[in-house]
Backbone as CSV, one residue per row, in Angstrom:
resi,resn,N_x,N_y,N_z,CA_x,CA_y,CA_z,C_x,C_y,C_z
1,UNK,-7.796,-17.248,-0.514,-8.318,-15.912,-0.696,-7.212,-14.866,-0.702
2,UNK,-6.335,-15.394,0.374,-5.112,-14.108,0.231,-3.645,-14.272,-0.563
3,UNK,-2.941,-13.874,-0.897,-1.850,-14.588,-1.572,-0.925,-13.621,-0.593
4,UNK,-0.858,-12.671,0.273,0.198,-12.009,0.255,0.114,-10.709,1.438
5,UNK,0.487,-10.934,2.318,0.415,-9.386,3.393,1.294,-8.287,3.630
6,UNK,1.134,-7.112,3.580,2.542,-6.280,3.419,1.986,-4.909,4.546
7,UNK,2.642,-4.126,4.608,2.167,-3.330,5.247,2.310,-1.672,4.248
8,UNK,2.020,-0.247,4.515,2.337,0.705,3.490,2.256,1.936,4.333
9,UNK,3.069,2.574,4.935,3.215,3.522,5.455,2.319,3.342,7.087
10,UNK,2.592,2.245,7.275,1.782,1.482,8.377,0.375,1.036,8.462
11,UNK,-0.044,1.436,7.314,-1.211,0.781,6.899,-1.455,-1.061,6.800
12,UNK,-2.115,-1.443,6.996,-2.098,-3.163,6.419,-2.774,-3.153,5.431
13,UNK,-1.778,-4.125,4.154,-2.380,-4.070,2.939,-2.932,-5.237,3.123
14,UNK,-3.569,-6.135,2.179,-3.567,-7.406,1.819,-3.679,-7.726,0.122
15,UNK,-2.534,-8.794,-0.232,-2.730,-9.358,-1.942,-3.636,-10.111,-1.851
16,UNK,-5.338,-10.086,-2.355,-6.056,-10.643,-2.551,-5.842,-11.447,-3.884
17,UNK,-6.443,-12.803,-4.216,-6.648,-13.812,-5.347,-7.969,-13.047,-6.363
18,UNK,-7.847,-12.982,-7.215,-8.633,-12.391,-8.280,-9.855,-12.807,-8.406
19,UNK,-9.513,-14.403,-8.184,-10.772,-15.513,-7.984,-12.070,-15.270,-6.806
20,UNK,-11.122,-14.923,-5.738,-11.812,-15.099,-4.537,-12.415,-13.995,-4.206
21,UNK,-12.502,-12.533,-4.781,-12.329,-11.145,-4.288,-13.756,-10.802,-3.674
22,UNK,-14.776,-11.209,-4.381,-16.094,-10.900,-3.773,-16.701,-11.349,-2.732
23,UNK,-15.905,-12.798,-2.596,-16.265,-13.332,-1.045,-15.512,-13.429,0.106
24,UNK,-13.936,-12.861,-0.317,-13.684,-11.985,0.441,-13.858,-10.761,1.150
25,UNK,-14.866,-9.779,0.133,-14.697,-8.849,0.480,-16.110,-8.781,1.342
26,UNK,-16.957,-9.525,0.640,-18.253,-9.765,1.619,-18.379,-10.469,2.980
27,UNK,-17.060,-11.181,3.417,-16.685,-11.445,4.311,-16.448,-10.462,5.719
28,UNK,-15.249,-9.748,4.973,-14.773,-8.408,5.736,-15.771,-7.873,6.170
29,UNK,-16.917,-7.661,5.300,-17.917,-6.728,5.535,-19.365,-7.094,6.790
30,UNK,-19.302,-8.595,6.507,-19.970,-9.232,7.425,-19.610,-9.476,8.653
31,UNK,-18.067,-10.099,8.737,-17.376,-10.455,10.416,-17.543,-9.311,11.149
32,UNK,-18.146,-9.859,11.912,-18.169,-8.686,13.133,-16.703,-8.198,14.092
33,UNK,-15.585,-8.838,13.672,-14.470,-9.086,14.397,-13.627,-7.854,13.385
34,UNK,-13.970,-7.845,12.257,-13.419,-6.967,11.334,-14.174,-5.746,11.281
35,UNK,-15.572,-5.594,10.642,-16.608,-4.777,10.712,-16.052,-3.610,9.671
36,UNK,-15.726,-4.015,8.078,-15.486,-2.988,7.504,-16.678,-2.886,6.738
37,UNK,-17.571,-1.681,7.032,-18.577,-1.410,6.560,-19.003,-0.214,6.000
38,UNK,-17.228,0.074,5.644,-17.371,1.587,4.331,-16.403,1.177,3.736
39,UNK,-16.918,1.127,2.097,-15.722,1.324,1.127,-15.333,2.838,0.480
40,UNK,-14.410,3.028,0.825,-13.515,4.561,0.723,-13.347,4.466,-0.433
41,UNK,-12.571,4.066,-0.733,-12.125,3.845,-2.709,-11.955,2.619,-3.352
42,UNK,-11.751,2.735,-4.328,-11.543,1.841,-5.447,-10.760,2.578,-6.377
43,UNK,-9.466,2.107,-6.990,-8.855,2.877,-7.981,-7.980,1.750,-8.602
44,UNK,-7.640,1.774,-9.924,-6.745,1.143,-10.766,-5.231,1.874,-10.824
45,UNK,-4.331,1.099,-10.836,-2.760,1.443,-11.369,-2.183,0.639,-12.561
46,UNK,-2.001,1.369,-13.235,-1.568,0.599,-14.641,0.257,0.278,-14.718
47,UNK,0.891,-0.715,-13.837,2.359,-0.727,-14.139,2.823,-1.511,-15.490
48,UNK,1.995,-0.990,-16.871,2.443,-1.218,-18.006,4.412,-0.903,-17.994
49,UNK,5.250,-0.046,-17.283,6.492,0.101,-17.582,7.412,-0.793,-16.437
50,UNK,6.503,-1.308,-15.580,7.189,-1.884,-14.421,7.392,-3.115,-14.275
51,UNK,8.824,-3.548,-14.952,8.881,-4.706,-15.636,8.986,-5.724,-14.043
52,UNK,9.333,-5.131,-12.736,8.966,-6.119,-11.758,7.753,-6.253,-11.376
53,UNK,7.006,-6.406,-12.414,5.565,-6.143,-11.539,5.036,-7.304,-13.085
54,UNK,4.411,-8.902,-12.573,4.373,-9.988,-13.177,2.600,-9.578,-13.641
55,UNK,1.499,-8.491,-13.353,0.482,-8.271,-13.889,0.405,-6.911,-14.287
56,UNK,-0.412,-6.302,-15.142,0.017,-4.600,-15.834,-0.755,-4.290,-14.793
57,UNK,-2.022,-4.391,-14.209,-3.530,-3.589,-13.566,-2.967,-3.886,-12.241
58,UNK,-3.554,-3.484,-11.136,-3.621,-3.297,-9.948,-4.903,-3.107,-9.548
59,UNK,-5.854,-3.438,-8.788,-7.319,-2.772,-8.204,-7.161,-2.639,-7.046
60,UNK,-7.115,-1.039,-5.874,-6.808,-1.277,-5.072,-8.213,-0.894,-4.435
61,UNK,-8.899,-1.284,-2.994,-9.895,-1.145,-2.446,-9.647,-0.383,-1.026
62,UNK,-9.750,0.807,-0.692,-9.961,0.733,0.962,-10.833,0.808,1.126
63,UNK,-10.804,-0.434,2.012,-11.908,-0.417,3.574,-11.676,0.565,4.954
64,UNK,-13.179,0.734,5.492,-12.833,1.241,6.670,-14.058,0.807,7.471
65,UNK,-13.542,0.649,8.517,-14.452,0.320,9.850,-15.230,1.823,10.577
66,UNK,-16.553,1.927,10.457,-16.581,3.223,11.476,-16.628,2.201,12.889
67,UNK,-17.184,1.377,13.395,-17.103,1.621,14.253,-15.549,0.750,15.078
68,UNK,-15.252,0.349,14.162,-13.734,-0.256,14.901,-12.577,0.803,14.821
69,UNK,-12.611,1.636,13.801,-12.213,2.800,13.681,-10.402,1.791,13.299
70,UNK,-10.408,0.796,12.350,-9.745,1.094,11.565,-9.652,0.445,10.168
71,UNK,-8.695,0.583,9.093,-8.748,0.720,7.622,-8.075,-0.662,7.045
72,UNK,-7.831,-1.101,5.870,-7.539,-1.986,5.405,-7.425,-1.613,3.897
73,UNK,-6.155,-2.071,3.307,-6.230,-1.972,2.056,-5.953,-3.393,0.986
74,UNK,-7.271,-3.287,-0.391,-6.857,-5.234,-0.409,-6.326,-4.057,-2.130
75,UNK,-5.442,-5.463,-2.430,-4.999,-4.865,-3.538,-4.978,-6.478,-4.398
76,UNK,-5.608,-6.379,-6.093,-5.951,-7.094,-6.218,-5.503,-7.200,-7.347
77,UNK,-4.706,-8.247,-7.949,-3.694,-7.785,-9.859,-4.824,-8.382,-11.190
78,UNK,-4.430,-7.862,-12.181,-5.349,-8.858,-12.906,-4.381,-8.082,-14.283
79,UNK,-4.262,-9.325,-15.164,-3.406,-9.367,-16.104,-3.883,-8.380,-16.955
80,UNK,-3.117,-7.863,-18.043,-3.774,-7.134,-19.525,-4.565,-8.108,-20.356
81,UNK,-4.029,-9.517,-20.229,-4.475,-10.516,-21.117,-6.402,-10.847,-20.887
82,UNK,-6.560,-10.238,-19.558,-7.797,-10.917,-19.293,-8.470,-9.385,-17.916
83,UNK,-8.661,-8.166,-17.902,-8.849,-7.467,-17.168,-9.924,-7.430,-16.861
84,UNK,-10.617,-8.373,-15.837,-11.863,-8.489,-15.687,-11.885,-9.344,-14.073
85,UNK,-12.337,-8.790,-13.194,-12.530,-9.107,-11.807,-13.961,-9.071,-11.621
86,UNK,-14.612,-9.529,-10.550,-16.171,-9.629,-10.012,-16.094,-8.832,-9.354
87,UNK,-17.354,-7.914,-10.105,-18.123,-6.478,-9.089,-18.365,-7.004,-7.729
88,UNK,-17.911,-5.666,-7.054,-18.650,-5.686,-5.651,-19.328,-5.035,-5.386
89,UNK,-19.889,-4.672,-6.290,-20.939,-3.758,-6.185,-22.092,-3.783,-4.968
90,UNK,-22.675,-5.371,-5.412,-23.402,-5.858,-4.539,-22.647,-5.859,-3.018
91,UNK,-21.892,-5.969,-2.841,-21.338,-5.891,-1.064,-21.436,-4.746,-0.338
92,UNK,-21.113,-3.418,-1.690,-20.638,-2.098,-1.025,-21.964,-1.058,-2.252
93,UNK,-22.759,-0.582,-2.200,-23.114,-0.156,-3.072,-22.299,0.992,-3.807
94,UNK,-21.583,1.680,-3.064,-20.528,3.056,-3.281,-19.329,2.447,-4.620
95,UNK,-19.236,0.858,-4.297,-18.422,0.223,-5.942,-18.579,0.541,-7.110
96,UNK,-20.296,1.014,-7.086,-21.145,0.638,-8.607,-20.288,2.420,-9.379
97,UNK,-20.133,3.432,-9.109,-19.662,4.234,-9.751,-18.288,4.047,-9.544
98,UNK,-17.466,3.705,-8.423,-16.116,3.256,-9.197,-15.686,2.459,-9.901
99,UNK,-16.366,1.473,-9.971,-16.342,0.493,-10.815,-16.210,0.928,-12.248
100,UNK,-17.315,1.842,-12.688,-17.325,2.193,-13.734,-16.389,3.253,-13.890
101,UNK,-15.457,4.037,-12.704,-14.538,4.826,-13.645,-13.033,3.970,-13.800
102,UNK,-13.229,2.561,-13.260,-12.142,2.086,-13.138,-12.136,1.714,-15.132
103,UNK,-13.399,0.734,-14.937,-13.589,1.053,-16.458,-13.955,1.359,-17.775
104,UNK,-14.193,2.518,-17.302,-14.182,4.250,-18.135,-12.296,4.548,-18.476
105,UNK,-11.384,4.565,-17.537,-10.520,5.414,-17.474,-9.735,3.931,-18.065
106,UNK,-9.487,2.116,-17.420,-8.557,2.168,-17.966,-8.996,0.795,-18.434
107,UNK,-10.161,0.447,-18.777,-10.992,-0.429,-19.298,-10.401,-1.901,-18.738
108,UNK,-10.822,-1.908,-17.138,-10.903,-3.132,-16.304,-12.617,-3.683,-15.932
109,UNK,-13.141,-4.655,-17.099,-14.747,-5.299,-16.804,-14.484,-5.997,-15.467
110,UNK,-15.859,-5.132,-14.836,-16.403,-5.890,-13.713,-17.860,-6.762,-13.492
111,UNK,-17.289,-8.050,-13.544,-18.109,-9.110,-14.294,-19.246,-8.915,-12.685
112,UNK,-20.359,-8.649,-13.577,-21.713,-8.891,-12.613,-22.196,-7.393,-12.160
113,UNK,-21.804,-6.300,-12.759,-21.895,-5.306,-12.377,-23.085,-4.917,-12.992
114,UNK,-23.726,-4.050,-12.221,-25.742,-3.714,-12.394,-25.387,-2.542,-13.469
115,UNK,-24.289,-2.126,-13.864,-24.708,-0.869,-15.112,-22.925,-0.614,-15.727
116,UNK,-22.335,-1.226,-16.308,-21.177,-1.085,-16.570,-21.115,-0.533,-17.679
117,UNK,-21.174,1.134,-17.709,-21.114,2.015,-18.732,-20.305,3.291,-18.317
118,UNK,-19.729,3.836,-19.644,-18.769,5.242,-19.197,-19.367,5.740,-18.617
119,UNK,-18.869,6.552,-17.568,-19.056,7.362,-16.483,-18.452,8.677,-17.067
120,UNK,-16.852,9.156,-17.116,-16.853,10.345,-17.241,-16.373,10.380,-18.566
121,UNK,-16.176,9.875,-19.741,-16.167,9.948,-20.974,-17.188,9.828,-21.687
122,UNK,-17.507,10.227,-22.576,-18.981,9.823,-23.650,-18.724,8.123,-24.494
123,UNK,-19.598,7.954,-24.354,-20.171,6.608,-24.819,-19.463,6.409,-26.615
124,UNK,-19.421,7.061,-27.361,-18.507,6.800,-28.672,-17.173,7.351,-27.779
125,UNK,-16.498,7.822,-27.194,-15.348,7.546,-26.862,-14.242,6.378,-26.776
126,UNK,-12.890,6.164,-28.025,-12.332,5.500,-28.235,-10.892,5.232,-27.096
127,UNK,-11.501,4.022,-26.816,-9.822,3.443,-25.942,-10.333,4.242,-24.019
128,UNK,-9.310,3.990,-23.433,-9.514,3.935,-22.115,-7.974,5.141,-21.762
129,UNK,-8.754,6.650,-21.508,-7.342,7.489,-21.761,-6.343,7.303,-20.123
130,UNK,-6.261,6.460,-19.099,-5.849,6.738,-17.853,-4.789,5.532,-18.427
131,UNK,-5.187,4.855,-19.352,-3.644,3.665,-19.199,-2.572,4.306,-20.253
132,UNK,-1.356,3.402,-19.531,-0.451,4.041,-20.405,-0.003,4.009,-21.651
133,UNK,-0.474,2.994,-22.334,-0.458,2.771,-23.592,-1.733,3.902,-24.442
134,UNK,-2.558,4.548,-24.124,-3.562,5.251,-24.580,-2.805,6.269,-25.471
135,UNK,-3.213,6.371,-26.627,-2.332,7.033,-27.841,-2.974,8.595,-27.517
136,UNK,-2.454,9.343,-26.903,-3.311,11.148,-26.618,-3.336,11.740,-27.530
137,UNK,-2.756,11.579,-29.036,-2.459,12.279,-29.807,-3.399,11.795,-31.320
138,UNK,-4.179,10.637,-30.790,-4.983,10.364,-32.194,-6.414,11.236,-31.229
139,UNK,-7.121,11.217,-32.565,-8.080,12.334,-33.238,-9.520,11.346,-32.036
140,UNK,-10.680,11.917,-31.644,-11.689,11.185,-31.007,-13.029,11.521,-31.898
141,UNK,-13.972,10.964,-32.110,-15.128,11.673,-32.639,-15.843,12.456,-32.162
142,UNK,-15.865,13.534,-32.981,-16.698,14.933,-31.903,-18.185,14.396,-32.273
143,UNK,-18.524,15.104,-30.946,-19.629,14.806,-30.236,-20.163,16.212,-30.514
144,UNK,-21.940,16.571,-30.438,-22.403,17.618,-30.755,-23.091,17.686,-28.972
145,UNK,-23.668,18.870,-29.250,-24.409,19.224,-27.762,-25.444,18.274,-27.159
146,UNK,-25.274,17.846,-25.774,-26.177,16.914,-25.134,-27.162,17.357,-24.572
147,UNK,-28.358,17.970,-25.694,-29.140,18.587,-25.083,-30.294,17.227,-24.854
C-alpha cells in the first residue's frame, strides 16, 4: 500500500501505490488508532518540467483527525500515459467535488466516481487549462447565456 515515507515541514507525508489508494484510504478512515475522519483537500501537481520526477501528476490528499487532532498527507503519482486513480469518493464524501476539479483543471479520471463532470469549466470546454502543456493561446468555443 505504501511505497515511501517522508516528512514536509514536519508534517508526515506518505507515497501511496496507485493500486492500493482506496483501501488505504478507507482504512485510515476506519482504524480507530488513526481516526482520520476529515478529508481537507485533494489537489493535483503537474511536474510536466521536472525531469526528476519519474510520473508528470501528483494527487495529493490531506487527512485530518478531529478527534486525535492530527493530519496526514498521502501523495499519490500516476503517469500522463494512464491518469486515472480510484475515487474516494465513497470513503470521504467531500472527494466527489474535488475529484471533479482535479479533473476539470488537469484531466486526472477517477475511476468509480458517482458524477465525473466539469465542475468549474463548461462542458464544450477544450483540454484541461491547470496543466502545463495546456495551449492558453488557442481560441475555445463561445458559449451563449446559461439561462
Amino acid at each position: 500500500m505504501v511505497s515511501d515515507l517522508a516528512s514536509n515541514a514536519g508534517e508526515p507525508v506518505v507515497i501511496a501505490k496507485k493500486e492500493s489508494v482506496k483501501n488505504f484510504m478507507a482504512a485510515l478512515r476506519a482504524d480507530s488508532e488513526f481516526s482520520f475522519d476529515l478529508l481537507m483537500d485533494l489537489f493535483a501537481v503537474d511536474y510536466l518540467f521536472w525531469e526528476e520526477k519519474e510520473k508528470r501528476f501528483e494527487i495529493i490528499y490531506n487527512l485530518y483527525s478531529l478527534t486525535k487532532k492530527h493530519r496526514l498527507f498521502i501523495k499519490v503519482q500516476v503517469r500522463e500515459t494512464d491518469p486515472t486513480l480510484d475515487s474516494v469518493a465513497g470513503v470521504w464524501p467531500a472527494a466527489d467535488w474535488y475529484e471533479r476539479e482535479a479533473w476539470d483543471m488537469f484531466g486526472i479520471r477517477f475511476s468509480g466516481h458517482p458524477n465525473l463532470k466539469r465542475i468549474l469549466m463548461y462542458e464544450s470546454f477544450k483540454g484541461h487549462p491547470l496543466r502545463k502543456d495546456y495551449r492558453y493561446n488557442e481560441r475555445q468555443p463561445i458559449i451563449g447565456p446559461l439561462n
